[in-house]
N, C-alpha and C positions, 0 to 999 in steps of 0.2 A: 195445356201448356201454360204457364204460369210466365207473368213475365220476369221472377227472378230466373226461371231457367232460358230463358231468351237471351237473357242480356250475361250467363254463364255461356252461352253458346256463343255469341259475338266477342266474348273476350277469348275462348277458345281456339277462334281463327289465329289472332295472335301466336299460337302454341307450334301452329303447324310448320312443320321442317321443310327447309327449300330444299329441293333438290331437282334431279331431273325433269321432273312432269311440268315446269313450269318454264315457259319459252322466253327467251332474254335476259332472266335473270342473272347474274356472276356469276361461275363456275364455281371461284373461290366463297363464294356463300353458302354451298352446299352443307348442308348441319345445323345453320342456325336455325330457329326460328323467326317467324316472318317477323314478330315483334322485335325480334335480335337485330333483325336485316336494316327495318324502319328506323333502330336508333341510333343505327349508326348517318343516317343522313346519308348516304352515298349521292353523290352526283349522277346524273343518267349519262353523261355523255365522258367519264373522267372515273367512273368507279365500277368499272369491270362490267357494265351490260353488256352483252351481245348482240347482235343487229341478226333479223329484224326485232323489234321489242316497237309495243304497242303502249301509251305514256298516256296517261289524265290530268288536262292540269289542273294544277288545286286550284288556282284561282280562278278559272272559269267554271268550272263546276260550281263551288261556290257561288260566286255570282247566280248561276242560272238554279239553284234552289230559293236563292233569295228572290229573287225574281218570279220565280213563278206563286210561291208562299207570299207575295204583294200582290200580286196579281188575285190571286182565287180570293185572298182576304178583301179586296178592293170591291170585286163583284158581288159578295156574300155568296161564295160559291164554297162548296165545300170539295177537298181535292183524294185522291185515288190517287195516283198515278199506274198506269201500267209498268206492274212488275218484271211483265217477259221482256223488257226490253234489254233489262241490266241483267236479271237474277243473281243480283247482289245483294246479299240482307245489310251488309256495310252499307248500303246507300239506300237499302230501307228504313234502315233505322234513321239516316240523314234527312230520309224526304220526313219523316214522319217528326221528325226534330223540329224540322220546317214546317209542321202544321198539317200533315197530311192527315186526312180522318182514319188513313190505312191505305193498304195495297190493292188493286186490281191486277187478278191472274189469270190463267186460260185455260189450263189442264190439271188433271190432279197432281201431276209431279211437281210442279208449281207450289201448289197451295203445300203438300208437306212440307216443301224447300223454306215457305216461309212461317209455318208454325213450330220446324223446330228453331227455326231464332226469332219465336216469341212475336209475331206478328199475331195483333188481337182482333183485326178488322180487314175482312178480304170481300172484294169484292171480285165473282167469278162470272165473268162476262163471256159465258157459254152456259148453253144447256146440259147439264150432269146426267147421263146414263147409266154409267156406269155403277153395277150396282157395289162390286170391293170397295171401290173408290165411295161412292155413297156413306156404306156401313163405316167406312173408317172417318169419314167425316162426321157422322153424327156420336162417334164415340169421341170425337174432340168436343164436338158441344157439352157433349152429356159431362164428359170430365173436367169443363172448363165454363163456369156458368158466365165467364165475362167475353168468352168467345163471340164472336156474330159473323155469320159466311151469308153473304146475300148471292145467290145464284139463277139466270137466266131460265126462264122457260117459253115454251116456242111451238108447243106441240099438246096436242091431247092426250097422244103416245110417250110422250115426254112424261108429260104427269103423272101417268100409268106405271110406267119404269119406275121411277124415283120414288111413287108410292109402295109399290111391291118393296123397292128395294129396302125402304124405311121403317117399314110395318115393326112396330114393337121395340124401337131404337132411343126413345127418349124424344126430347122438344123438337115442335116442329123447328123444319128447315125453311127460314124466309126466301122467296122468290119475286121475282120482276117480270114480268113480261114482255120478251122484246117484242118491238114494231120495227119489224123491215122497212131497209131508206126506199125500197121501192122494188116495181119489179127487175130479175136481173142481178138484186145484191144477194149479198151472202145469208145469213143467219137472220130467221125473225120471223112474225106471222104479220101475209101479207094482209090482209085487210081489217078495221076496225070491227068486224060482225066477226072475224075468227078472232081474235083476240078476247070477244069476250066470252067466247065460246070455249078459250084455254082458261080464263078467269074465272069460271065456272067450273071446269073441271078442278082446278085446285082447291075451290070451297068444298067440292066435294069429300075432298079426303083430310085423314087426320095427320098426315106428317108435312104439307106443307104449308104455308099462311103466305098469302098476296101482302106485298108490304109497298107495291110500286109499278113502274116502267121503265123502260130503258131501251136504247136503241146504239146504235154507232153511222151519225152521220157520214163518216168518212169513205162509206156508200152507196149513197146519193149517187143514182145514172147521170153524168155528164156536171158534176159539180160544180155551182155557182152557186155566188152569195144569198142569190131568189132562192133556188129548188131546196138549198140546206137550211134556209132559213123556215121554207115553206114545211118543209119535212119536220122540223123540229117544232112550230105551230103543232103537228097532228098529233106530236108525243106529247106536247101536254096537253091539247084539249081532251086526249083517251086518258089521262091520268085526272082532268078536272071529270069527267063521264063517267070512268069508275068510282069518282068520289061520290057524284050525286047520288051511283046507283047502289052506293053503299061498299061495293066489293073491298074495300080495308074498312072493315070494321072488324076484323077478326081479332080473338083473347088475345091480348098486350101490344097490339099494334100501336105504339108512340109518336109517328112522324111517317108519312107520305115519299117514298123514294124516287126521286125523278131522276136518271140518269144517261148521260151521255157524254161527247167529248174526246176525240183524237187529239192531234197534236195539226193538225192543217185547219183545222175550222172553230178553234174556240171561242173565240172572238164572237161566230155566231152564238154560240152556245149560251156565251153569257149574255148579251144581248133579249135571246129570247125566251130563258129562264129567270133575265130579270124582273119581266112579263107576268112571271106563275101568277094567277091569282088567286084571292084569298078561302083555301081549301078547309076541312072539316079538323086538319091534323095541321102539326107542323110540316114547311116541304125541306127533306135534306136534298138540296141541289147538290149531283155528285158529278165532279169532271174526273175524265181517267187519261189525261193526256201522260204519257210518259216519254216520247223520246226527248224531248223538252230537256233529261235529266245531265247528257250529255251534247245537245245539239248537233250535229256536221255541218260540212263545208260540201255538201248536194243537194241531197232532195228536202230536205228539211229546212236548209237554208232560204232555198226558192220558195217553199209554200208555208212557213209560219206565218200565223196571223200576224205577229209584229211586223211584218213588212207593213200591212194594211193599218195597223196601230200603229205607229211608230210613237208617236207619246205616249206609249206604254213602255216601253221600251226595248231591246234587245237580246234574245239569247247568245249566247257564244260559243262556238264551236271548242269541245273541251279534249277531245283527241287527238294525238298526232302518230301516224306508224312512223319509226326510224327506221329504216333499209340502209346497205350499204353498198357502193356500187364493186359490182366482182368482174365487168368485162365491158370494155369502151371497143367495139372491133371497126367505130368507122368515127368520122366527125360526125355523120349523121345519127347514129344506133350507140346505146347503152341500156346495161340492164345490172340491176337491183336484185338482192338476195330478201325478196319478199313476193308471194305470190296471194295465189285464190284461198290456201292454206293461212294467209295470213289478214288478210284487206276483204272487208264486204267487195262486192261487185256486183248483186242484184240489182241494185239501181241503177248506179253510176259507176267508172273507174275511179280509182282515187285520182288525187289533183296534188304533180307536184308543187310545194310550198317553198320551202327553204332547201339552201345545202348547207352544210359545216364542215371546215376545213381548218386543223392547225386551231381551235376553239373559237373563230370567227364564223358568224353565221350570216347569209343573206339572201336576195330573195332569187327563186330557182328560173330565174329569166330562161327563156325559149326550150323549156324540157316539157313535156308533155307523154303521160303516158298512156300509150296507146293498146296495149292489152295486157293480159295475164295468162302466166302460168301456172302449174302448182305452187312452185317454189321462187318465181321470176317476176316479175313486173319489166316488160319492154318499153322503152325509153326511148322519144322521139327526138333528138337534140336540134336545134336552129345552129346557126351562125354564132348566137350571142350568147352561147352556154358556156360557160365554164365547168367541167365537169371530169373528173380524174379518176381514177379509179382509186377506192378506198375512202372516198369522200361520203357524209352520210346523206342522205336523200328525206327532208322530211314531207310525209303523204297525208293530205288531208281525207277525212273518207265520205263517203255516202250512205245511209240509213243506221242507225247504231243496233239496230235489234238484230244486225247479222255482224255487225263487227264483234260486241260483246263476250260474243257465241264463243269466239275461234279462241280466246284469251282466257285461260282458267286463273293467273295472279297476276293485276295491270299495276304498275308503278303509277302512283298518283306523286307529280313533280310540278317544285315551285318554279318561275319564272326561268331562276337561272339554274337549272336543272335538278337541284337540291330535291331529292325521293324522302318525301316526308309519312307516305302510306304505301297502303297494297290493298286491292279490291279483290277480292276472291268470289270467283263466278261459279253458278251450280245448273248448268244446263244436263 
């Protein structure tokens, strides 16, 4: 995958025709293309949207690339971000504008979503079995000598697979090692004596080459600043212990991969990767935080490390869903033409924010919504709401890696509603 055909693929999105498949967009825009749609500037709340419609705004996305591209540059940390959180190559291409060294992804439909728009550096933080998925990965390297896929392994069985599957495919496929946050977590080899017992097995064969470690603190049994920080200690002293013991020394090994990093605990990450000491290789310290790209107004809000940094500064919550209210049947009870179909809800409900009425906007005093339907949001009203029917309702949300999901073309809108893009999602 070349990257003139990459960035022929992201000007491509542009070409594509609105029409029904896309939720919220103008009826009367059906024909154009999305680039048509974009230039004409429509206002979100004044140019034919439909409710509900799910909005980005530019200027807080924005900000929170810049921010995070200060950030990883600040720590000499080099950045990944996770891709499944958007699967948006528009905002691959953006974080990667921003300095990102490349994408971190999770499954192979992932990784193809992002080499046909020309993404040259994936980082796939799982262990690859799959042997289709394999073979058609190494026909990207083979055909693409600037390509580089770094992927997890975890197992001696692991290694076995991906051997088999690789056998007489071209360059080897570089791998990492994960080390489990501990017993209890997800994905990883629990102890230092297997691990090097998977590190072993990978010398053995010709189609993969050890380039590193990596782990995902986000893990960690009963998480604190000790146990994540402690946990992240043991991932580089096993990557200074492979160093000693020689395990990357394999043909054209150039730099040492140390890897880790959610979006709740970076702050440790670079702290104790600022630590690395002085290895045989260069070290690429790799963060893969990605909800970061979009922030929320829930769980992400509560646990980013900027709370704990605060002169670092701040992400901003860059979504808002608009609902519109379709039925007030008491002072107490209203409900919104937005549901489970349209709002994450695995974490948290969303959180009314604003209403807009008559093109005045303010803030949605005593509404609280208290669950969900498919197609509804239940509306708890106080005393001190103001609230009408036909007014729009705006919802902040919780976790963005399931908001993303539900939205296949989001209007990206400046402050005062001006739709200056459209992010097109590929789950």
């Amino acid at each position: 995958m070349s990257l003139g055909t990459g960035t022929e693929a992201l000007a491509r999105l542009a070409e594509e025709r609105v029409d029904h498949r896309f939720k919220g967009l103008p009826p009367d825009a059906d024909g154009l293309t999305v680039g048509e749609l974009a230039a004409q500037r429509r206002n979100l709340f004044t140019g034919g949207f439909t409710t509900p419609v799910l909005a980005l705004s530019a200027e807080r996305l924005e900000h929170n690339l810049r921010l995070m591209e200060t950030y990883a540059t600040r720590h000499g940390l080099a950045f990944a971000p996770h891709g499944k959180t958007s699967m948006a190559p528009r905002l691959f291409q953006r974080q990667i504008e921003h300095g990102a060294w490349g994408i971190t992804l999770a499954v192979p439909h992932q990784v193809r979503v992002a080499r046909a728009f020309g993404v040259q550096r994936i980082f796939l933080a799982n262990e690859l079995t799959d042997p289709a998925a394999l073979r058609w990965i190494a026909g990207e390297l083979a055909a693409d000598p600037a390509f580089r896929l770094i992927c997890y392994v975890d197992s001696v069985r692991g290694v076995e697979l991906m051997d088999e599957a690789l056998r007489g495919t071209g360059r080897p496929l570089d791998v990492v090692v994960e080390l489990a946050a501990g017993e209890g977590a997800r994905t990883g080899v629990r102890t230092e004596a297997e691990c090097a017992a998977v590190a072993d097995a990978v010398a053995a064969v010709p189609t993969l080459r050890l380039v590193g470690v990596a782990g995902y603190e986000g893990e960690v049994p009963r998480a604190d600043p000790e146990r994540v920080h402690a946990w992240l200690r043991r991932l580089v002293a096993l990557a200074a212990d492979f160093d000693k013991a020689g395990r990357f020394a394999g043909a054209g090994v150039e730099e040492i991969v140390v890897s880790a990093g959610g979006s709740a605990w970076f702050d440790a990450v670079a702290d104790v990767f600022g630590g690395i000491p002085g290895l045989s290789l260069p070290v690429l310290k790799l963060l893969r935080s990605g909800a970061y790209v979009s922030h929320d107004d829930g769980h992400y809000r509560r646990i980013t490390p900027f709370n704990r940094v605060p002169q670092e500064g701040a992400l901003e919550p860059a979504f808002r869903l608009w609902a519109q209210v379709v039925s007030r049947p008491s002072a107490e009870q209203a409900f919104v033409n937005a549901g489970k179909r349209d709002a994450a809800h695995d974490l948290d409900l969303p959180s009314a924010q604003v209403v807009r009425r008559d093109g005045l906007e303010r803030p949605a005093t005593g509404i609280e919504v208290t669950g969900l339907s498919d197609q509804h949001a239940w509306l708890r009203t106080g005393p001190e709401a103001d609230l009408a029917v036909g007014d729009w309702l705006g919802l902040g949300l919780s976790h963005p890696c399931t908001s993303f999901d539900k939205w296949q073309l989001i209007p990206v809108a400046e402050a005062d509603g001006t739709v200056v893009d459209y992010i097109r999602t590929f789950f």
